[in-house]
Each structure stands twice: as structure tokens, then as C-alpha cells.
N, CA, C and O atoms as CSV, one atom per row, in Angstrom:
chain,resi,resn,atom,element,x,y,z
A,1,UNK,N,N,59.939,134.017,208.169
A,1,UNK,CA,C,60.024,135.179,207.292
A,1,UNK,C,C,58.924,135.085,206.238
A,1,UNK,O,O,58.699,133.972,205.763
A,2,UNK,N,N,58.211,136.142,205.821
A,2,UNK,CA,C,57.150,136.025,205.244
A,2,UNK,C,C,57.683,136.998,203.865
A,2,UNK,O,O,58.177,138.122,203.773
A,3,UNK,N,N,57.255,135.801,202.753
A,3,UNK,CA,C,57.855,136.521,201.524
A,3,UNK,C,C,56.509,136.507,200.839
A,3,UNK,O,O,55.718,135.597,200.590
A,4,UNK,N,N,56.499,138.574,200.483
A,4,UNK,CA,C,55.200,138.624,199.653
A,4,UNK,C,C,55.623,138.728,198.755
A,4,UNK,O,O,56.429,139.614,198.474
A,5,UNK,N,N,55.043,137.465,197.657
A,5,UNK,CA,C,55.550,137.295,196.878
A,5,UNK,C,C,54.716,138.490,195.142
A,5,UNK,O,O,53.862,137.998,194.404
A,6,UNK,N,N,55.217,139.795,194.958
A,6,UNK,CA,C,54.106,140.281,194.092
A,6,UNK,C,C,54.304,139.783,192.868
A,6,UNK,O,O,55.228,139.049,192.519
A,7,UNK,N,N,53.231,140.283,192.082
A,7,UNK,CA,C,53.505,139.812,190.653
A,7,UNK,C,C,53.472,140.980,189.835
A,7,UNK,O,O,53.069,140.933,188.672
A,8,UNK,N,N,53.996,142.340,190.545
A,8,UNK,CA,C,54.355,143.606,189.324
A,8,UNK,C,C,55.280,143.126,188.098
A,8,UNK,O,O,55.065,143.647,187.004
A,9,UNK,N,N,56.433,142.033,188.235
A,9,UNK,CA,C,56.846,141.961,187.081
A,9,UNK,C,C,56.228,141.286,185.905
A,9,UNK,O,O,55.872,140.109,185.845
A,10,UNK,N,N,56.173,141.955,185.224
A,10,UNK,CA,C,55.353,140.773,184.020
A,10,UNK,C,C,56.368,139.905,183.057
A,10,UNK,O,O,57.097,140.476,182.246
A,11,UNK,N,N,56.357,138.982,183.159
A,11,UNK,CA,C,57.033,137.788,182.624
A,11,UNK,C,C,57.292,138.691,180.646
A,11,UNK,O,O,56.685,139.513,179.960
A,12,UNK,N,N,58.555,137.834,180.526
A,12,UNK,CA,C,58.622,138.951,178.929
A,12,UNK,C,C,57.736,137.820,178.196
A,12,UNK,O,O,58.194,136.688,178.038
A,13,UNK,N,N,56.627,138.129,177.818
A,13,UNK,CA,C,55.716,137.265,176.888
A,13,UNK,C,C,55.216,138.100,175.838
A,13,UNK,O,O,54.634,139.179,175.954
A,14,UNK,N,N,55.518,137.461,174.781
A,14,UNK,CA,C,55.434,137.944,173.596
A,14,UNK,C,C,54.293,137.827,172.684
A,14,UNK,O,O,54.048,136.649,172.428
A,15,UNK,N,N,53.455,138.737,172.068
A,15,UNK,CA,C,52.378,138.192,171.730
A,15,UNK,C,C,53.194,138.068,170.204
A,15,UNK,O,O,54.307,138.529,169.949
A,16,UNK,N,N,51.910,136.982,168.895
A,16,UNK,CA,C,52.517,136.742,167.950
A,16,UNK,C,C,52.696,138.606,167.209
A,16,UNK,O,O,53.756,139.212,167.049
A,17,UNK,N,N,51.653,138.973,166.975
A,17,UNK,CA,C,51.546,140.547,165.867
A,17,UNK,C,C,51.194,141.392,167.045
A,17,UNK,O,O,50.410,140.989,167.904
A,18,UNK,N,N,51.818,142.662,167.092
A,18,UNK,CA,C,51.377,143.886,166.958
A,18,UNK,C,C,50.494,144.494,166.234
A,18,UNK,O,O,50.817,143.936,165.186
A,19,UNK,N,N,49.484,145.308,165.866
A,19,UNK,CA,C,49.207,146.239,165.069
A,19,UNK,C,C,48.663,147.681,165.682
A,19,UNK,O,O,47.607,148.166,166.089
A,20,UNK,N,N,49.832,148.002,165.521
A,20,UNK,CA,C,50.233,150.023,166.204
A,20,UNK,C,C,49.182,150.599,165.720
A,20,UNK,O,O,48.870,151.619,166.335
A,21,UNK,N,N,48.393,150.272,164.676
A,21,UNK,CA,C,47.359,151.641,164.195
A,21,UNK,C,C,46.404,150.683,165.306
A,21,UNK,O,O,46.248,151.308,166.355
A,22,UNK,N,N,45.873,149.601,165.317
A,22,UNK,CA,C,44.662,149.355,166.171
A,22,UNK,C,C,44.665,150.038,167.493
A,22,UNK,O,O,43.827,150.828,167.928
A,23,UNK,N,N,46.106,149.456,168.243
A,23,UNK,CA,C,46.455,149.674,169.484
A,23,UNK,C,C,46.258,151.081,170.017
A,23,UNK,O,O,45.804,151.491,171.086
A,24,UNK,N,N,46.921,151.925,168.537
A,24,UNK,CA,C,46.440,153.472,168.598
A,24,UNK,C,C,45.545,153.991,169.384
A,24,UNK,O,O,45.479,154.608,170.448
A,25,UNK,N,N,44.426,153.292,168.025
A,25,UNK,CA,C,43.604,153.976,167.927
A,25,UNK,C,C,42.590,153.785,169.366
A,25,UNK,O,O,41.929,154.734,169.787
A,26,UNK,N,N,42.578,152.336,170.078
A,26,UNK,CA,C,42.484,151.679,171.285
A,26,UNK,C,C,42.386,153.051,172.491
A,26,UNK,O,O,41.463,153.459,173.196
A,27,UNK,N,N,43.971,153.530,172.286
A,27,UNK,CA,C,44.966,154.037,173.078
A,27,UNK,C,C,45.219,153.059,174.183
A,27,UNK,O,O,45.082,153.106,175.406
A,28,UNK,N,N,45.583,152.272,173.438
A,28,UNK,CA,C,46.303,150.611,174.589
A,28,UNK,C,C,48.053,150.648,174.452
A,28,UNK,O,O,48.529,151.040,173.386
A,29,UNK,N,N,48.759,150.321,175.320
A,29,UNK,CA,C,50.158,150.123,175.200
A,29,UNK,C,C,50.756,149.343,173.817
A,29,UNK,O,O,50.043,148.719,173.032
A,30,UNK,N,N,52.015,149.492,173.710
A,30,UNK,CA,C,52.038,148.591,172.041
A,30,UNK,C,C,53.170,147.219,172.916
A,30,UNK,O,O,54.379,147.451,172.908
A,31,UNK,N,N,52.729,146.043,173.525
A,31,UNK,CA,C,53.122,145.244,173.839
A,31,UNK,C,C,54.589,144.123,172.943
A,31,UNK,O,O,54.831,143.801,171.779
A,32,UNK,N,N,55.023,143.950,173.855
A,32,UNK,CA,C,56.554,143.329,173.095
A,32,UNK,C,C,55.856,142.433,172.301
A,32,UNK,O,O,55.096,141.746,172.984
A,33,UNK,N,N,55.808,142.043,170.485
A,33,UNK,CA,C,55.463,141.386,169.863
A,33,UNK,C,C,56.635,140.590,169.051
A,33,UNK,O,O,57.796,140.955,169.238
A,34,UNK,N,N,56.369,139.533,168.171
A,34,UNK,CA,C,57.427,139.003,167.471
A,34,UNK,C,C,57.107,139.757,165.612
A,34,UNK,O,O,57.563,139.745,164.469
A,35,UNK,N,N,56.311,140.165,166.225
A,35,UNK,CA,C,55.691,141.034,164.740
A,35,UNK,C,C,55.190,142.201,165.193
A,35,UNK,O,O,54.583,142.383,166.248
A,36,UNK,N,N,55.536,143.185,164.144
A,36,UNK,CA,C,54.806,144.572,164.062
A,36,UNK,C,C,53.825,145.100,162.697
A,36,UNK,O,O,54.253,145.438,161.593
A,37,UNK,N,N,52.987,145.072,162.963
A,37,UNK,CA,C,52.175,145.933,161.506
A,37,UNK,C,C,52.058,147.090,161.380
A,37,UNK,O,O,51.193,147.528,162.138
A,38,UNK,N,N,52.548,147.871,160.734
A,38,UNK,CA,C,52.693,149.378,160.598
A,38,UNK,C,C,51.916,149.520,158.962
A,38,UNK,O,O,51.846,148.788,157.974
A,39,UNK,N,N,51.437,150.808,159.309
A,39,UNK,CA,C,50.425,150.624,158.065
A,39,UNK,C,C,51.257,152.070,157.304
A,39,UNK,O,O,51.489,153.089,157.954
A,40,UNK,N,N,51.543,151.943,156.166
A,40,UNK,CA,C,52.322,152.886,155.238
A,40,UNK,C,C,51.052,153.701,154.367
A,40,UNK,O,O,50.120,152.929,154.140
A,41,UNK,N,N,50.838,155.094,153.843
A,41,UNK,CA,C,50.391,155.495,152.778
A,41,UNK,C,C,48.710,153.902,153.079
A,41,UNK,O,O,48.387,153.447,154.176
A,42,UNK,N,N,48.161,153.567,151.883
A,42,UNK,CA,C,47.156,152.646,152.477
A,42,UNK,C,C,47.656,151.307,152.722
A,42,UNK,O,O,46.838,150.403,152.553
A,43,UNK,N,N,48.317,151.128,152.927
A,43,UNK,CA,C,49.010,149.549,152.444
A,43,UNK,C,C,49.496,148.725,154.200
A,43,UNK,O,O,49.846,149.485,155.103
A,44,UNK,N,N,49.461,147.667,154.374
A,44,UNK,CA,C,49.609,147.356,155.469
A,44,UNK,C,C,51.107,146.701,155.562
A,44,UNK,O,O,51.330,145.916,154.640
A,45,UNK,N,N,52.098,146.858,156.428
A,45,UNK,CA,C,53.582,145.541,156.641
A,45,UNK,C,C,53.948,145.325,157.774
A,45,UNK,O,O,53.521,145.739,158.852
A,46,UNK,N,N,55.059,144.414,157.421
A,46,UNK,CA,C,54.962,143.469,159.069
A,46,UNK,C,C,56.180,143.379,159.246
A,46,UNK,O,O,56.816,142.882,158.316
A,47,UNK,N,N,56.722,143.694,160.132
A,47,UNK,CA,C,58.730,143.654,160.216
A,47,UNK,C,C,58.575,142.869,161.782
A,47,UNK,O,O,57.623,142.959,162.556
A,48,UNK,N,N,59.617,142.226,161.918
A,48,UNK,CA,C,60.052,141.464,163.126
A,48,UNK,C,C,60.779,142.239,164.102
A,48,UNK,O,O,61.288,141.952,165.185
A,49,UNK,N,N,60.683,143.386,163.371
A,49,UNK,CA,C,62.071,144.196,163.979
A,49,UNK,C,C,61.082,145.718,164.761
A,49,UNK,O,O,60.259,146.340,164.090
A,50,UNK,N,N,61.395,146.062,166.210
A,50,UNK,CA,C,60.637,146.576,166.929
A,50,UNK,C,C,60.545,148.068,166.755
A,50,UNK,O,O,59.725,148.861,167.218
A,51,UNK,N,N,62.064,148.341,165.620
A,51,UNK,CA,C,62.292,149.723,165.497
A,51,UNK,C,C,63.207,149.760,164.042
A,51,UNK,O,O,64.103,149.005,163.665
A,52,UNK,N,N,62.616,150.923,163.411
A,52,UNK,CA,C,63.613,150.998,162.390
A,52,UNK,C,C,63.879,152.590,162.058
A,52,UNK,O,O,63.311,153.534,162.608
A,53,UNK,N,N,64.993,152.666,160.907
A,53,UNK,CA,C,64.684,153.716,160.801
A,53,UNK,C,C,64.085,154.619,159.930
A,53,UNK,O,O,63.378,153.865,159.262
A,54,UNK,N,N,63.908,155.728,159.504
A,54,UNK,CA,C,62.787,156.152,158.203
A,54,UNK,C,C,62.960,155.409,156.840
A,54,UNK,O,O,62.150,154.970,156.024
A,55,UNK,N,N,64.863,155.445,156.929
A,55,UNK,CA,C,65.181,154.965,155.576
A,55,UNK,C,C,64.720,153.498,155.390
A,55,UNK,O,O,64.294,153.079,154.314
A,56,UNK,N,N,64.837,152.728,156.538
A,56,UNK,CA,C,64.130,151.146,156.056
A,56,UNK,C,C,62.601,151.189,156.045
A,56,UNK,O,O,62.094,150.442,155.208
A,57,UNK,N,N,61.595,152.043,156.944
A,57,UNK,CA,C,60.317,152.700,156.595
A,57,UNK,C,C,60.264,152.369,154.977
A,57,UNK,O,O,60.114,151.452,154.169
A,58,UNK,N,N,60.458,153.546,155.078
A,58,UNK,CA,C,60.612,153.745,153.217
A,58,UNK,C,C,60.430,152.675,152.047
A,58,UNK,O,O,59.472,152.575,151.281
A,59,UNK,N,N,61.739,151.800,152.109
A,59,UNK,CA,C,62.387,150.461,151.491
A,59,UNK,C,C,61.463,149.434,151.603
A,59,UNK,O,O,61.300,148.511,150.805
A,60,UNK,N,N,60.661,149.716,152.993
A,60,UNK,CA,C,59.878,148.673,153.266
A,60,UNK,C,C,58.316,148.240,152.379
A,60,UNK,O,O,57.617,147.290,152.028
A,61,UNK,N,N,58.438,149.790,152.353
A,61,UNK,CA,C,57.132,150.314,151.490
A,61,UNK,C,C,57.178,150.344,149.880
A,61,UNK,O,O,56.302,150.488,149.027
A,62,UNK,N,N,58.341,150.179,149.835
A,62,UNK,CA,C,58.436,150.112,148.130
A,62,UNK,C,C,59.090,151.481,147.548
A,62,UNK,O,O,59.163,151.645,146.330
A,63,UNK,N,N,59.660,152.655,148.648
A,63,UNK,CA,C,59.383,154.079,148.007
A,63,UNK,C,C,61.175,154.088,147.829
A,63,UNK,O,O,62.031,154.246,148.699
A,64,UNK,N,N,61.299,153.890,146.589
A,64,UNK,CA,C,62.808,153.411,146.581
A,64,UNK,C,C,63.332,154.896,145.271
A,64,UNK,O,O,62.983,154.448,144.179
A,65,UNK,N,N,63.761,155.860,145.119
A,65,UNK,CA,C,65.111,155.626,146.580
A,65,UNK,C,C,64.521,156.325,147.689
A,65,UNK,O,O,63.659,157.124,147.325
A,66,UNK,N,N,64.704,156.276,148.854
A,66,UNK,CA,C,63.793,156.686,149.694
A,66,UNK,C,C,64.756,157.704,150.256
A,66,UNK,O,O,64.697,157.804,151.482
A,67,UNK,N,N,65.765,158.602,149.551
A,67,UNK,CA,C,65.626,160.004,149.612
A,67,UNK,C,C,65.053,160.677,148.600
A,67,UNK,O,O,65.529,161.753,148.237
A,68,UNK,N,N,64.035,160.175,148.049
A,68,UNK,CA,C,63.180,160.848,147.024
A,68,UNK,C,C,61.541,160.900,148.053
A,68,UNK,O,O,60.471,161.377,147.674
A,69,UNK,N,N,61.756,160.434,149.007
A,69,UNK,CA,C,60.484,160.631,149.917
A,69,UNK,C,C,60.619,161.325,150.849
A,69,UNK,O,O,61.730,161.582,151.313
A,70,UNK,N,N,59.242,161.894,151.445
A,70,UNK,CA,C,59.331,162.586,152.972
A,70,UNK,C,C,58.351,161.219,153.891
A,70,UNK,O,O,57.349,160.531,153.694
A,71,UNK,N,N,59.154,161.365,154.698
A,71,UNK,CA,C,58.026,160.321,155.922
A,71,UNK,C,C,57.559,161.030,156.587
A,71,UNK,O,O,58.209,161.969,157.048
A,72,UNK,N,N,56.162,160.821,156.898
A,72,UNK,CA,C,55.660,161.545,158.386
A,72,UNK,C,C,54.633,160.526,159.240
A,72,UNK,O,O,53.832,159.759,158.706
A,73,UNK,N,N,54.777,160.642,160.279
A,73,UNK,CA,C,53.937,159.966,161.382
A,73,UNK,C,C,53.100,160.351,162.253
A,73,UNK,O,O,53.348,161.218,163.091
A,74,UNK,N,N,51.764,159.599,162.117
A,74,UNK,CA,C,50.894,160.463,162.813
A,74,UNK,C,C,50.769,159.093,163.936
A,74,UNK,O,O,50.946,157.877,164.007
A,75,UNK,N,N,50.204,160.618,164.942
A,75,UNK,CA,C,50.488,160.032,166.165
A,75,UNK,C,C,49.166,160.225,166.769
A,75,UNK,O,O,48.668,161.343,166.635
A,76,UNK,N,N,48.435,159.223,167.487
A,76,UNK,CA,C,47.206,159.296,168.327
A,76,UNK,C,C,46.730,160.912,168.543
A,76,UNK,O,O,47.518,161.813,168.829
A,77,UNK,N,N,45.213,161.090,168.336
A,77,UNK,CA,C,45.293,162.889,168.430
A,77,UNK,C,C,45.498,163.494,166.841
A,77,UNK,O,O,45.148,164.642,166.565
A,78,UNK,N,N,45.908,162.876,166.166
A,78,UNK,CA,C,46.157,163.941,165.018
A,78,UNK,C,C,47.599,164.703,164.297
A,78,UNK,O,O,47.952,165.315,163.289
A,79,UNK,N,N,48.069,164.225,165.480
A,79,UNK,CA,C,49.608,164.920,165.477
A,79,UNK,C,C,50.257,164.212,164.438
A,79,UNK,O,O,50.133,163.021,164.151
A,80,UNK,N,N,51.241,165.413,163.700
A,80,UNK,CA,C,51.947,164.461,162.560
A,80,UNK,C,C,53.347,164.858,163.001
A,80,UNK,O,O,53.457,165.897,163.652
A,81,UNK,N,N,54.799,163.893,162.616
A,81,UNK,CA,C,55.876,164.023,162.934
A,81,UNK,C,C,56.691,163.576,161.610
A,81,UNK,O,O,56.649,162.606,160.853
A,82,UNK,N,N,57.444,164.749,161.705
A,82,UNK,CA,C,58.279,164.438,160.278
A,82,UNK,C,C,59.541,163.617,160.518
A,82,UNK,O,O,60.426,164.161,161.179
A,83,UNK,N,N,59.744,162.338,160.053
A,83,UNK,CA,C,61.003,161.392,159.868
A,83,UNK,C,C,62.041,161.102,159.309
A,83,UNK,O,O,62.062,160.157,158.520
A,84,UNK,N,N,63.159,161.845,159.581
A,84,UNK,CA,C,64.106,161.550,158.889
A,84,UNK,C,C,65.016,160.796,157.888
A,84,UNK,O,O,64.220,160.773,156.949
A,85,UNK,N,N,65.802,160.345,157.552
A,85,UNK,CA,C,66.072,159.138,156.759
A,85,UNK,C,C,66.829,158.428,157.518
A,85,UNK,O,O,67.049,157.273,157.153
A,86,UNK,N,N,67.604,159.058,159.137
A,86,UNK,CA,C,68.043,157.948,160.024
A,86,UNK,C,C,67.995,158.205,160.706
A,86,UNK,O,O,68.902,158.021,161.518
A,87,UNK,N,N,66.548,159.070,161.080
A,87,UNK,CA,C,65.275,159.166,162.462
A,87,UNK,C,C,65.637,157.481,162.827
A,87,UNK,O,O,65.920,156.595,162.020
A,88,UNK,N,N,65.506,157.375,164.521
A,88,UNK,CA,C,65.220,156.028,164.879
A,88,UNK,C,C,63.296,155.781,165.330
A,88,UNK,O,O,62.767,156.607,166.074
A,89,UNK,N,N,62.618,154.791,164.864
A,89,UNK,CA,C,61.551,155.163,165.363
A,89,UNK,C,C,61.200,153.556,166.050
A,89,UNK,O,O,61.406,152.387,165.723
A,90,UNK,N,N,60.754,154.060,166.833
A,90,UNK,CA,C,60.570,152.517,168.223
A,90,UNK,C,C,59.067,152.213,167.949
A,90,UNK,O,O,58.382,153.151,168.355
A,91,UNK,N,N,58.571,151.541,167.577
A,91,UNK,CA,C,57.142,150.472,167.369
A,91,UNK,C,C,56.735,150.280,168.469
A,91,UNK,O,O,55.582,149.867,168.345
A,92,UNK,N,N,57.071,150.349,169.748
A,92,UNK,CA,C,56.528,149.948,170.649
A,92,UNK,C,C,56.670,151.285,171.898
A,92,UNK,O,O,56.868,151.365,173.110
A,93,UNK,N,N,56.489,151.997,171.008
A,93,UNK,CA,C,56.173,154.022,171.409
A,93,UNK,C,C,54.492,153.706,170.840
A,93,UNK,O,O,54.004,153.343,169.770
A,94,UNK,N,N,53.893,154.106,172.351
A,94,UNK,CA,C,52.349,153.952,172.460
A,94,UNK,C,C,52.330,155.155,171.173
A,94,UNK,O,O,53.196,155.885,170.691
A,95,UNK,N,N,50.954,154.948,170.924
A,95,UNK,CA,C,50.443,156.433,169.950
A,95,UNK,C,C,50.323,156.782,168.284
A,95,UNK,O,O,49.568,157.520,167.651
A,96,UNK,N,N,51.348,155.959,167.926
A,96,UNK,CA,C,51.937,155.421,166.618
A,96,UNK,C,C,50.638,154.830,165.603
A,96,UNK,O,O,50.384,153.632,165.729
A,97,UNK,N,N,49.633,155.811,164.385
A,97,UNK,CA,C,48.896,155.308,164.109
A,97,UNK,C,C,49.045,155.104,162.832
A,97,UNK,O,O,48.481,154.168,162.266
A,98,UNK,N,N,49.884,156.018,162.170
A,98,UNK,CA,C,50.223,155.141,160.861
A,98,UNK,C,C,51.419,155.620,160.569
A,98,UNK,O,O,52.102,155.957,161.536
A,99,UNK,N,N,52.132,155.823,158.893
A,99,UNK,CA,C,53.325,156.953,158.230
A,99,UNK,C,C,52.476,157.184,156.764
A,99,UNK,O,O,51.992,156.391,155.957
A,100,UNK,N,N,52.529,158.397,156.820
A,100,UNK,CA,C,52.297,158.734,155.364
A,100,UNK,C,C,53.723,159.127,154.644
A,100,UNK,O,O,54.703,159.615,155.206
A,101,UNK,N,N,53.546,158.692,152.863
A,101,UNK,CA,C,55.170,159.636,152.149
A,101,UNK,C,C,54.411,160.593,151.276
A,101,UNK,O,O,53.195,160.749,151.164
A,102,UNK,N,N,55.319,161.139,150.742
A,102,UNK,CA,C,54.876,161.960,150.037
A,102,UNK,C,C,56.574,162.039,149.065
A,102,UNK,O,O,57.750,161.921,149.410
A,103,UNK,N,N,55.979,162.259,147.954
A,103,UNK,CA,C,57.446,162.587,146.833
A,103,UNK,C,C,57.868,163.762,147.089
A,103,UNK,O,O,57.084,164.709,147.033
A,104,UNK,N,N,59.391,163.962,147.471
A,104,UNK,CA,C,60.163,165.236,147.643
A,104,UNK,C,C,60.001,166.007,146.430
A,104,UNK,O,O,60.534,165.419,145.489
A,105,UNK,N,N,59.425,167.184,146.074
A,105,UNK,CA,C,59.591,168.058,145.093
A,105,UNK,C,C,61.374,168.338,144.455
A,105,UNK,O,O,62.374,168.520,145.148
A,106,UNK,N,N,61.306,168.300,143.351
A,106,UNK,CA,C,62.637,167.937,142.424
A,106,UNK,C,C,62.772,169.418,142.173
A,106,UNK,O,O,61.728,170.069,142.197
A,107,UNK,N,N,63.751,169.958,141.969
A,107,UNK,CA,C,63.646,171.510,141.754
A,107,UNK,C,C,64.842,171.379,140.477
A,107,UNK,O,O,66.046,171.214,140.671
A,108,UNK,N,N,64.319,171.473,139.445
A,108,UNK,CA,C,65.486,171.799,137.962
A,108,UNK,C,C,65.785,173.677,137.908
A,108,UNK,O,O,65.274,174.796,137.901
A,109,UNK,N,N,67.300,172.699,137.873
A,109,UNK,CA,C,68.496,173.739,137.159
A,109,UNK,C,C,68.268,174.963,137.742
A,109,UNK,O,O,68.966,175.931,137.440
């Protein structure tokens, strides 16, 4: 019996960092990492965690309380996507090139 043996599966190997805006901008896959760098407004961070949601976005960035922010995400191309506060957003969704906030306008009385 002849076993062909292929190698389509790829072993789960983890590289150490991600960084989604490079990979972006690449347009390369965003590979299983033990780190992610997501770049906020100008500022760069690094979560272990492959997905979060706007509201830890936010927290992460310093924009506290972060229903006083809007998130948005731009996506390879130009495209921007507005993020909720418990939007789920997956890091390892090709395309992902940065999040901008912006302060929610306060409307008195």
C-alpha cells in the first residue's frame, strides 16, 4: 500500500509577534502568533490575545472610559469599519491595518 504522504497540513507553529499593519500592508496572511501588534491612533501595542473586543481596543490604548470613544478600523484598500464596544474583532482577519478613536461628541442639556 502506498501512502502519499502530503504535507497540506501545516503543523500549528507559532511565530513569536504578529504585526497586522505590516502584514497589511504586505497583503500577506496574519499567521497564528503568540503576540499581536496592533497599532492604535499613532501609538503601537501588543496583546497575547488573538481577538478582542472594541471595548478592550480602547482600554488598551489608554482611551478610558472607552464609551467616550468611537473605534474605527481600517482595512487594506482604504476601507474604514466602525467598532463597537462589544464588536468581536479577530487579529488574525487578513487586511487589518490599523484603529483610529476619535472622542464621542458630548451633547449638553
Amino acid at each position: 500500500m502506498n501512502m502519499d504522504t502530503k504535507n497540506d497540513q501545516t503543523p500549528d507553529v507559532e511565530i513569536e509577534e504578529a504585526d497586522l499593519e505590516q502584514l497589511a500592508k504586505a497583503d500577506k496572511p496574519v499567521p497564528k502568533a503568540r503576540r499581536y501588534r496592533i497599532r492604535v491612533d499613532d501609538l503601537h501595542y501588543t496583546t497575547e490575545q488573538p481577538r478582542m473586543t472594541g471595548r478592550e481596543i480602547l482600554v488598551l490604548a489608554g482611551k478610558n472610559p472607552p464609551e467616550s470613544f468611537i473605534l474605527t478600523q481600517k482595512l487594506r484598500g482604504g476601507r474604514l469599519v466602525t467598532i463597537g464596544l462589544d464588536d468581536d474583532v479577530d487579529f488574525t482577519t487578513p487586511g487589518i491595518e490599523r484603529f483610529t478613536t476619535l472622542p464621542r461628541e458630548v451633547q449638553e442639556g
